[in-house]
N, C-alpha and C positions, 0 to 999 in steps of 0.2 A: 590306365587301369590301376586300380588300389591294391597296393603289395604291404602287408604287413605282418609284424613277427611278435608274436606274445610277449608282455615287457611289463616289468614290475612298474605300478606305480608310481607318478611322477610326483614331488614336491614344487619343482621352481620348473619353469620355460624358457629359455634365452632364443629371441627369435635374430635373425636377420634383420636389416631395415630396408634398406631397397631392393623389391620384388617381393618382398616380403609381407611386412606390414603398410609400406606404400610402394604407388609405382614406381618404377627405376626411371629416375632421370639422368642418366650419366653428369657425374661430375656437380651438382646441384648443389649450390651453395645461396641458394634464392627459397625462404620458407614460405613463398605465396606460392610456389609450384608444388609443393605437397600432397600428395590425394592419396586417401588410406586405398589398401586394398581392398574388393569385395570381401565381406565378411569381417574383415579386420576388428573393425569396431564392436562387434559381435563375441567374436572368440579370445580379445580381453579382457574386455568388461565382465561373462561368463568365467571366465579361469579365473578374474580376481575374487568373483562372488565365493567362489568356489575353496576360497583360501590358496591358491598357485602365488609364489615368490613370481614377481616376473623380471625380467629385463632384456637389454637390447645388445647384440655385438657385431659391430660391423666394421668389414674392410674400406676405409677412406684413405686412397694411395691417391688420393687428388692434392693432397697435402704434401706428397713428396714430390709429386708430377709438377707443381707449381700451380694446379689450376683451381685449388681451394687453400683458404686460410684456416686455420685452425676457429677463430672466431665462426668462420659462414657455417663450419659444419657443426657447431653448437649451436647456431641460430636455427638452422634445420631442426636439429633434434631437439630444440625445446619447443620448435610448430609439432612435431610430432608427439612428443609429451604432452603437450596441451590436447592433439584430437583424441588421442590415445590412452594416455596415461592416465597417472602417474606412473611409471617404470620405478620399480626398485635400486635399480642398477643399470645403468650406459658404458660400456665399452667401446673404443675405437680405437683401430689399427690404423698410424698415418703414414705405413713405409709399405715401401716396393718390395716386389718377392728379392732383389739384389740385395736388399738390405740385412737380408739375414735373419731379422728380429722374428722370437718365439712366440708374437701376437698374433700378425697375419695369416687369416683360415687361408688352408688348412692346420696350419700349427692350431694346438690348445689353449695358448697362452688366455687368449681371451676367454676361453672357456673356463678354464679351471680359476682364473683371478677371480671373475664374476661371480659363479660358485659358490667361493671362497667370501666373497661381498654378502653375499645371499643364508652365507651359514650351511651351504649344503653341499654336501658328497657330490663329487658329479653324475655318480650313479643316481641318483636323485631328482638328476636335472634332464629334461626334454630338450634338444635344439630344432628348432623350425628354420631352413632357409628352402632359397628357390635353385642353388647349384650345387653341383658339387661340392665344393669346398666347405662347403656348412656340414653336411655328416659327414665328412671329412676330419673335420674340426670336431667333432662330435665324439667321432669313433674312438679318435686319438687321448681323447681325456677321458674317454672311458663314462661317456654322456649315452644317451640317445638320442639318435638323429632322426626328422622325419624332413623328408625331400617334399615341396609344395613346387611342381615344373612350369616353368613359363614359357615362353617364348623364346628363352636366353636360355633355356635346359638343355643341356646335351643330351642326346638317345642314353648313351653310354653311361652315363650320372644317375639318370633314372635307372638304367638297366643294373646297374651296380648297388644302388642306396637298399638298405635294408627294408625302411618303409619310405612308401611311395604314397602323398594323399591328393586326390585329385584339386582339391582347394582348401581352404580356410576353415571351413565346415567340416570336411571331412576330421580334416587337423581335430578341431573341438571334439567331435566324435571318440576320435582315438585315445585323444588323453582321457576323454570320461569313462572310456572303456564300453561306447556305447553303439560302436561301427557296426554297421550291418553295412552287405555289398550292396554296392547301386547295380541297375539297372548299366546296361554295354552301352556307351553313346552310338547313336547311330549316325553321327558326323567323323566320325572317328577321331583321332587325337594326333597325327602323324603331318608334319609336315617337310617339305624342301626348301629352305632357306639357304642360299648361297652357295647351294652343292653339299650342305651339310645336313646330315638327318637330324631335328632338333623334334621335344618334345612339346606340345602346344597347352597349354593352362586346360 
């Protein structure tokens, strides 16, 4: 279900990258495994037409785990640049939540540096991710957040996030200011995965 809360005007977007603009592939430091998400392609292309600042910020803690180099995960995001883009601005986060650092969503770090890249207030700035931790990240910098749930969503994240859009479309919708409610799925949206209630895309 589509949960949303009247919100000024956006200038820039900083989306998520995995679950987000493409599928999650845990740990993926291979740019021929790349696939954008439904709509992705759609609702940048649109936002850019549209004059949106955009860009990209994302948790890569493969880089502290050992299981990415800092190289793979720029080869990744310039395949994604390439289906995508051009992105304004690329952020990544390469530490573990142990680590402290003020990047890793849910901190701002990423948010308000990007922003700050971009020329704009973060009041100014939309974040699109697919968990928690992105309006999270959102809240915190004093951004707006809009939650896009997948498979990897917790009930709880949804049930929390300000705005909730059921995809990529609806996303485009909201920032043009042009959402009207859908129609109730009649497969419903609820599933059991591992004993956990999760939200399904």
């Amino acid at each position: 279900m589509t949960k949303q809360t009247k919100q000024a005007p956006s200038r820039g977007v900083l989306f998520d990258r995995d679950g987000t603009l493409i599928v999650n592939v845990p740990y993926n430091g291979l740019p021929d495994r790349v696939v954008p998400m439904p709509g992705a392609r759609a609702l940048v292309s649109t936002l850019r037409a549209h004059g949106f600042k955009l860009g990209v910020v994302s948790n890569q803690s493969g880089i502290a785990r050992g299981l990415l180099t800092r190289d793979a995960v720029a080869a990744v995001n310039d395949r994604v640049d390439r289906l995508l883009g051009p992105f304004d601005v690329w952020k990544h986060c390469p530490h573990i939540e142990e680590d402290g650092c003020a990047c890793r969503k849910p901190k701002p770090g990423m948010i308000l540096d990007a922003a700050s890249n971009l020329g704009l207030n973060p009041k100014d700035v939309t974040v699109v991710g697919d968990i928690g931790a992105d309006v999270e990240a959102a809240r915190a910098a004093g951004a707006r957040g809009i939650l896009v749930p997948t498979a990897e969503t917790l009930r709880e994240e949804a049930e929390s996030a300000e705005e909730v859009a059921t995809d990529l479309h609806e996303v485009l919708a909201l920032l043009l200011g042009e959402y009207q409610h859908p129609a109730p799925d009649s497969e419903g949206r609820e599933f059991q995965d591992a004993g956990r209630k999760r939200v399904a895309p």
